[in-house]
C-alpha positions as CSV (number, residue, x, y, z in Angstrom):
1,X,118.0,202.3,28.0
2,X,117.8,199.4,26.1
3,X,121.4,198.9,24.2
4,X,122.8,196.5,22.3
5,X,126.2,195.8,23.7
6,X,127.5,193.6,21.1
7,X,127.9,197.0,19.2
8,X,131.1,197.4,21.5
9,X,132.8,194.5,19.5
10,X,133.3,197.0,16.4
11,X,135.7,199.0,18.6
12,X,137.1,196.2,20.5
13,X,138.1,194.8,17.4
14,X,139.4,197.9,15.8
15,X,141.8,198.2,18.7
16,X,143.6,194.9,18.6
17,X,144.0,195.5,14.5
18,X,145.2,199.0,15.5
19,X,147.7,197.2,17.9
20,X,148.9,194.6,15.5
21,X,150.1,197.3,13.0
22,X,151.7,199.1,16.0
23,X,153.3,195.9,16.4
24,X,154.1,194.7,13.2
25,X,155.7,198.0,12.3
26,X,157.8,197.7,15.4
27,X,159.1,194.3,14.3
28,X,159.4,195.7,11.1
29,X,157.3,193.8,8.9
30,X,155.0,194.5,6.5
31,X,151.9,192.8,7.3
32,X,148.9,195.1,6.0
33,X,148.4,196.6,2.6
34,X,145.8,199.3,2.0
35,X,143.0,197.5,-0.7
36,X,143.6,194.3,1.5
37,X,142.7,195.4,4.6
38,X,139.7,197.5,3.2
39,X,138.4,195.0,1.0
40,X,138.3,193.0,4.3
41,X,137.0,195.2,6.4
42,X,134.1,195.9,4.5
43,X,133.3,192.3,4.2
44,X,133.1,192.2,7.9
45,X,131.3,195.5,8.2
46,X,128.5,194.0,6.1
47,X,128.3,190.6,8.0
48,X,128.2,192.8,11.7
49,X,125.3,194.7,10.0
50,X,123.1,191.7,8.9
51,X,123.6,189.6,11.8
52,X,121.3,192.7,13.2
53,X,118.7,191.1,10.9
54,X,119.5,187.2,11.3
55,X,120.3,186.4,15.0
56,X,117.0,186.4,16.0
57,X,116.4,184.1,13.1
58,X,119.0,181.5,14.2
59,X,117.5,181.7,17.8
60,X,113.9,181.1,16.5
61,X,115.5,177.8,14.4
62,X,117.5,176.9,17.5
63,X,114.1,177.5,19.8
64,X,111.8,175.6,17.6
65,X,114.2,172.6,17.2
66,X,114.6,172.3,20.8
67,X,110.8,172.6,21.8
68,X,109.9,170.2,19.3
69,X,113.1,167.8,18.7
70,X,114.8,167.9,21.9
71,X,116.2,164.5,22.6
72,X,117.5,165.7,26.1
73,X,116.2,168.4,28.3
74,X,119.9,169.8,29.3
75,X,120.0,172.0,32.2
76,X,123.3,174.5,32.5
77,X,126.1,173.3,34.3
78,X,129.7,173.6,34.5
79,X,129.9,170.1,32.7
80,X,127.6,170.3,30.5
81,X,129.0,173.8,29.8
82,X,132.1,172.4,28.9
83,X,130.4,169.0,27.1
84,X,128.8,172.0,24.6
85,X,131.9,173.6,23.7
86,X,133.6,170.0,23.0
87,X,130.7,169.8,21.0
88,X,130.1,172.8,19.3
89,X,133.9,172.6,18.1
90,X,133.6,169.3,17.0
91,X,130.9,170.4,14.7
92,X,132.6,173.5,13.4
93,X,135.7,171.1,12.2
94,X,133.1,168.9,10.2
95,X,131.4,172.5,8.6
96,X,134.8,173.7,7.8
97,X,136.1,170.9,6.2
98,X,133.1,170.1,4.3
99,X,133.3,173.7,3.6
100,X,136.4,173.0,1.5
101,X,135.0,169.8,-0.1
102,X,132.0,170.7,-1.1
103,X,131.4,173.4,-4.0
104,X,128.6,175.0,-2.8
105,X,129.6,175.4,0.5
106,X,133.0,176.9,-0.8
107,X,130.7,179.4,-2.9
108,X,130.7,181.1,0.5
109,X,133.6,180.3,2.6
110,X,135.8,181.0,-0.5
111,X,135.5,185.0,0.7
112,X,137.5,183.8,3.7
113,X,140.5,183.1,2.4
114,X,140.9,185.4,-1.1
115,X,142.8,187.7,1.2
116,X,146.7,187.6,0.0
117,X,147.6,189.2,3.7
118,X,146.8,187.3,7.1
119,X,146.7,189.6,10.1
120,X,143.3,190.4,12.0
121,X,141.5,191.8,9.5
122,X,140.9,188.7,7.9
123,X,139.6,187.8,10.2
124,X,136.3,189.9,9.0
125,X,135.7,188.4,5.8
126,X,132.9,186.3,6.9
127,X,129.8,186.2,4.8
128,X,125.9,186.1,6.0
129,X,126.2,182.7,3.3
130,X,128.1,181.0,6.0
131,X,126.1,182.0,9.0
132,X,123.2,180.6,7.6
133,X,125.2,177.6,6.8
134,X,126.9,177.4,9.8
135,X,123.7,177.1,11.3
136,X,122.5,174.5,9.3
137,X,125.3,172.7,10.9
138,X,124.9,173.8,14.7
139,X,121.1,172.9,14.3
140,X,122.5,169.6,15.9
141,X,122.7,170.6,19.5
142,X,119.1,171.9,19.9
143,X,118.4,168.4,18.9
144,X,120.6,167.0,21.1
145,X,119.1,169.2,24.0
146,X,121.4,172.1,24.7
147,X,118.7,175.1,24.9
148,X,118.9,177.9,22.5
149,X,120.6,180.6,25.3
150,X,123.0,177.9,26.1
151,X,123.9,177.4,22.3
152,X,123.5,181.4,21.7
153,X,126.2,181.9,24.1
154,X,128.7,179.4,23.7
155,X,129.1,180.0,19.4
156,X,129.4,184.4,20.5
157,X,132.5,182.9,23.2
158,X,133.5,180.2,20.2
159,X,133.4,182.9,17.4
160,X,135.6,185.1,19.6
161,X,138.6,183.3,19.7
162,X,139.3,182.6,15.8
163,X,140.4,186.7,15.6
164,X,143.2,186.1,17.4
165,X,144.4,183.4,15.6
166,X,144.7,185.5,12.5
167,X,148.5,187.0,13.2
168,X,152.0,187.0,11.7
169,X,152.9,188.6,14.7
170,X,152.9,185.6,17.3
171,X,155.6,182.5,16.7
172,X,154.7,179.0,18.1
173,X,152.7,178.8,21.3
174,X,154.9,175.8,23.3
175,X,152.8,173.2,25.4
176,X,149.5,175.0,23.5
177,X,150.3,173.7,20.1
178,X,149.3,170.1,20.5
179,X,146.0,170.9,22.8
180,X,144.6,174.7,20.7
181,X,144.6,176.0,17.7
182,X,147.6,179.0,17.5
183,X,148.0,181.3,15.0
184,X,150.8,179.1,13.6
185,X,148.4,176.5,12.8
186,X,146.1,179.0,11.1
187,X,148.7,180.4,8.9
188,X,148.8,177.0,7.5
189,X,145.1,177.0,7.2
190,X,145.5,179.9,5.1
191,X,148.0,178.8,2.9
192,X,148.2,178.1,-0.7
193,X,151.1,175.9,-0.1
194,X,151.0,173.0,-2.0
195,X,151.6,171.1,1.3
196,X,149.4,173.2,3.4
197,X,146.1,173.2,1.3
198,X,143.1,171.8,3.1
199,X,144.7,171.0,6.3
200,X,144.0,172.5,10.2
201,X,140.6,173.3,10.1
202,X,140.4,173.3,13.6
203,X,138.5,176.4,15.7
204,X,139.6,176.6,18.9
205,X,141.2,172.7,19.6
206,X,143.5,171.4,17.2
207,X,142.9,167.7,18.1
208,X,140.2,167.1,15.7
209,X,143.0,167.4,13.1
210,X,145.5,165.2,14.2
211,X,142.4,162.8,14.8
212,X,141.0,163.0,11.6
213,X,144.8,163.6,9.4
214,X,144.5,166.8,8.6
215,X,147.4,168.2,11.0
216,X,150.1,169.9,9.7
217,X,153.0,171.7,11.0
218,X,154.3,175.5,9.8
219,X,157.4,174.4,8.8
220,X,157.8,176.8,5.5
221,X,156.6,180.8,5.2
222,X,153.1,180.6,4.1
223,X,152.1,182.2,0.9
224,X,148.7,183.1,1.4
225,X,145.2,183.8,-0.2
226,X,143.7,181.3,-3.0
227,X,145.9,178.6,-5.4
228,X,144.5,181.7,-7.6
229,X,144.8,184.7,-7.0
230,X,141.5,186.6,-7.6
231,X,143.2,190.2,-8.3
232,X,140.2,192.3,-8.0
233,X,139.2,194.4,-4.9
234,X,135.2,194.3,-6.3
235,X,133.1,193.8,-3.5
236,X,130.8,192.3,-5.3
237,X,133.0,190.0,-7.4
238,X,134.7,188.7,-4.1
239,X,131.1,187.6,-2.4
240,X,129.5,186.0,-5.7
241,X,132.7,184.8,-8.4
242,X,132.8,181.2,-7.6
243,X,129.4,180.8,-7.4
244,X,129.3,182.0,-11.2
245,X,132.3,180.4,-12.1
246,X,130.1,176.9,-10.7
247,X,127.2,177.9,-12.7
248,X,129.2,177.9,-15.7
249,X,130.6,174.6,-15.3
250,X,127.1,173.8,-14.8
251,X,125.9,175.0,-17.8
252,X,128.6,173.7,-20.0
253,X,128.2,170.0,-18.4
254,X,125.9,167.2,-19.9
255,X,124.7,164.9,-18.1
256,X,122.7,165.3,-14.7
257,X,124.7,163.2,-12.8
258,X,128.1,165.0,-13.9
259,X,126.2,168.4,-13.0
260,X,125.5,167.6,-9.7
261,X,128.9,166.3,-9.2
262,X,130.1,170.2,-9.8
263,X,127.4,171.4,-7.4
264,X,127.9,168.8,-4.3
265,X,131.5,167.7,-5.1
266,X,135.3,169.0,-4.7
267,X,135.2,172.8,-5.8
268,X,137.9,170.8,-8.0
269,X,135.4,169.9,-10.5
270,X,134.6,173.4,-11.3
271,X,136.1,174.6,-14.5
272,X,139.3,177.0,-14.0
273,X,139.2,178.0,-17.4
274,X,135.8,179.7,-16.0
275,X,137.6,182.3,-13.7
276,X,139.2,184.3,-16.6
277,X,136.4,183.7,-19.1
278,X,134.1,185.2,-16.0
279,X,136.5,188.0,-15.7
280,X,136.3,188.7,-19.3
281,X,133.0,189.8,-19.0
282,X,132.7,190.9,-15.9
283,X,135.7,192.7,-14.5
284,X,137.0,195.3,-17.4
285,X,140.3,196.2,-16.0
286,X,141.0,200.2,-16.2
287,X,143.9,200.9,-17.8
288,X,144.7,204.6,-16.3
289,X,146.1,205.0,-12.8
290,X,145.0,207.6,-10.9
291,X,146.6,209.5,-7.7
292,X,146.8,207.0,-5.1
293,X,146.2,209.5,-2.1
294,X,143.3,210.9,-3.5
295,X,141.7,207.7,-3.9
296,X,142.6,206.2,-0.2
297,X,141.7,209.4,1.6
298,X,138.6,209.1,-0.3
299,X,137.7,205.4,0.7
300,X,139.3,205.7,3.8
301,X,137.1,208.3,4.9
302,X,134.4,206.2,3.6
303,X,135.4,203.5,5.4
304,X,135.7,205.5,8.7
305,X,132.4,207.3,8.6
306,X,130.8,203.8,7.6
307,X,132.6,202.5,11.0
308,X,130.9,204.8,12.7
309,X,127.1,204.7,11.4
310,X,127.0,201.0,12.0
311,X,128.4,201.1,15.4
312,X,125.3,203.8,16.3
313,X,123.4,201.6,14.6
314,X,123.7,198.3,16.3
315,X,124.6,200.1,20.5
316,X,120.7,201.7,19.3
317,X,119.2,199.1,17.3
318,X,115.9,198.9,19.2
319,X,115.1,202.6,18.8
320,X,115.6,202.6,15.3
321,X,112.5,202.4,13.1
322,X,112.8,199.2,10.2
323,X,112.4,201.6,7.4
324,X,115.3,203.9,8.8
325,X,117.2,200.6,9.4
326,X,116.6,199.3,5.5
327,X,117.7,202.7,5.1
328,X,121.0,201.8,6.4
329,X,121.3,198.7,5.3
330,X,121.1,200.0,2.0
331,X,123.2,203.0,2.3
332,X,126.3,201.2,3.8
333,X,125.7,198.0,1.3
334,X,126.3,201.1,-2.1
335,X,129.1,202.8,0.4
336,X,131.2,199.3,0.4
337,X,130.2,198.5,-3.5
338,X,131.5,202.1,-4.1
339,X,134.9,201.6,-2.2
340,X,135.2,198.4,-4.1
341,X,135.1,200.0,-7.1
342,X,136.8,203.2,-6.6
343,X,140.1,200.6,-5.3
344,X,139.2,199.0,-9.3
345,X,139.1,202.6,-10.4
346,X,135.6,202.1,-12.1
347,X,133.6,205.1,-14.2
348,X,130.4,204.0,-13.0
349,X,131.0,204.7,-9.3
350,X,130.1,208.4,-10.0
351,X,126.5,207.0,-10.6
352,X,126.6,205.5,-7.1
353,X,126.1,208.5,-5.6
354,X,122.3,209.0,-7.2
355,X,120.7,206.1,-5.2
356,X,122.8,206.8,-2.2
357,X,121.1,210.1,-2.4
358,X,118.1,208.9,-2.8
359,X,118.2,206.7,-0.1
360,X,119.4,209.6,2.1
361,X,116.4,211.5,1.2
362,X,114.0,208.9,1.9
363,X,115.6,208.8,5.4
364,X,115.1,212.1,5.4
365,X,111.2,212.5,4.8
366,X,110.4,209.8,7.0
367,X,112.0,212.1,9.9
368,X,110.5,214.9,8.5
369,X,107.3,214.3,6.1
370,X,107.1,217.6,4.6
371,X,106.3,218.9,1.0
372,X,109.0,221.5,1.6
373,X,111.9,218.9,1.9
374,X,110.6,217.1,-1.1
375,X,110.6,219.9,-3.3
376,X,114.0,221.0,-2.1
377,X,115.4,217.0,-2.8
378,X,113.9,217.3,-6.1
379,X,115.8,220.6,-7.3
380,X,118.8,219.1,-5.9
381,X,118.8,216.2,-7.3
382,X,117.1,217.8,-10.9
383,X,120.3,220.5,-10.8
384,X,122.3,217.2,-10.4
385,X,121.2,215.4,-13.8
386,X,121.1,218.8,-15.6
387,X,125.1,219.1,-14.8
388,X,126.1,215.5,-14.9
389,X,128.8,215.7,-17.3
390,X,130.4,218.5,-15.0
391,X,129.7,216.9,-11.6
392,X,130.9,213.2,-13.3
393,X,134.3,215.3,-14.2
394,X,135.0,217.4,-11.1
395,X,133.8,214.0,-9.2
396,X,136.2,211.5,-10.8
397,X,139.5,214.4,-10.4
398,X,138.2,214.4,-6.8
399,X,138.7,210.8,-6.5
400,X,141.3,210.0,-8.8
401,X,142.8,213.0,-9.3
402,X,142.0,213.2,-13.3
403,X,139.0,213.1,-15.2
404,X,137.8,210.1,-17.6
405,X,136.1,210.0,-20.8
């Protein structure tokens, strides 16, 4: 059989997160909070499901480059092995500062660090944004000569360190923290400390920083997540709120110049006054609070069963059909919207269920193409918009554990 092992790294990963509560419990530290850690979680959970869709785009991009622009013709060798991991951290410093200078690079690296926790689950909030920037970036060393496998196989070892960097539970490192990046020098990353913003960038080594100044020691506790606070556990408000608070500043800008000083300089031209006139609008705050376990059993089993579908998914990616896999895609994309907005306590999420249904059922008749199962999705979902108001109020007691009006 033809499998896609890289499916393996959804329970690999769960594991270690599993064993850092363990641990962090034991020490007796609070290190994980329920909407933090689901809210990064299903960040990640969409990123594993569209690199399904994108790797072999960034191969292709490597592939041509190198056929067409090589400068070298590199063969693999232990040196040269080496030579591409100097290099390929050397260019992820560069991306990751510049990801902090530049607005619309921050539009997507922001998601990275609006988490107000640091343990390994934040280390999930990566965005398909920065993979294709990211790439834009690593599209160097195909120039350079490195071929595609080479480069293919050096960023999956490179991208595996970074998650277990992102820890409270390790202290300093010794004789390691002047040659790699520890977790103590990505706490700092993540900071909002006045005197730790914008500082170790570093991936794996942490010389680039001391070369280039932007080294700086854990000296104080971190407070962490953005200078502020986004307070909203919206899926989609996490992935797409700076780039409409930009947009805004845009708009309300004269001048050309001045407008592309927003777009290509420091996210500090952007407008905070544009945050909470963004929210206004956007993000209507509910009022009632509803039971708390109903709601996380709720999401949580969400979250579980989503888990599970996408690790089938990607261990059998090549036997699934592309409309069954849109399928997906768009039935765990409403799933993570929905748990974002049940953690907000939104009325609309009882709507949700409709084109999750829908999608289900056109799963459904592609397996099994007969009039029969039509007709019976149709009654269903018919007997469903006859007894909305009933269904809405039985739904939203179910998941909050009272109804709304």
């Amino acid at each position: 059989m033809h499998l896609n092992y890289l499916a393996f790294a959804v329970p690999f990963f769960l594991a270690f997160i599993g064993l850092e509560y363990l641990v962090s419990r034991r020490q007796g530290k609070t290190y994980f909070r329920f909407n933090d850690s689901v809210t990064n979680l299903s960040i990640g959970i969409l990123e594993r499901l569209l690199d399904v869709f994108t790797v072999g785009i960034f191969y292709f991009v490597y592939e041509y480059l190198h056929r067409r622009f090589g400068i070298f013709d590199i063969k693999p060798s232990m040196l040269l092995w080496v030579a591409l991991l100097i290099c390929t951290d050397f260019i992820w410093y560069w991306y990751h500062r510049l990801a902090h200078e530049v607005s619309i690079f921050w539009c997507a690296h922001v998601v990275h660090h609006q988490s107000e926790e640091f343990n390994y689950t934040v280390s999930a909030r990566i965005t398909v944004f920065q993979a294709f920037i990211r790439t834009g970036f690593w599209a160097v060393l195909p120039i350079i000569g490195f071929p595609p496998a080479m480069i293919t196989s050096m960023l999956l070892v490179h991208g595996l360190y970074p998650f277990f960097i992102h820890t409270r539970t390790i202290g300093k490192l010794g004789i390691l923290e002047y040659i790699l990046v520890t977790p103590s020098h990505h706490r700092v990353h993540h900071a909002s400390n006045p005197a730790y913003l914008d500082k170790n960038y570093g991936d794996v080594f942490i010389i680039w920083d001391k070369l280039f100044g932007t080294f700086v020691k854990e000296t104080e506790e971190p407070v962490y997540g953005l200078t502020k606070p986004l307070q909203s556990n919206s899926f989609l408000w996490q992935h797409f709120h700076f780039i409409l608070e930009m947009l805004y500043t845009v708009r309300r800008t004269s001048g050309w110049r001045n407008r592309l000083r927003v777009i290509f300089g420091k996210p500090d031209y952007v407008d905070p006054a544009a945050r909470g006139e963004l929210e206004r609008i956007y993000l209507v705050q509910s009022k009632e609070k509803g039971s708390s376990t109903k709601l996380y059993n709720y999401v949580l089993w969400q979250i579980v069963c989503t888990l599970v579908v996408l690790f089938t998914f990607i261990l059998f990616e090549k036997y699934v059909p592309v409309p069954v896999q849109v399928g997906i895609t768009l039935l765990i994309l409403l799933t993570l919207i929905n748990c974002g907005a049940i953690m907000e306590q939104k009325q609309w999420v009882f709507y949700l269920e409709f084109p999750r249904y829908i999608v289900l059922c056109i799963m459904g008749y592609y397996w099994w193409p007969h009039p029969v199962f039509l007709c019976i999705a149709a009654i269903i979902m018919i007997t469903a918009f006859y007894f909305q108001s009933l269904l809405k109020e039985h739904y939203l007691r179910m998941v909050y554990g009272y109804p709304r009006t």
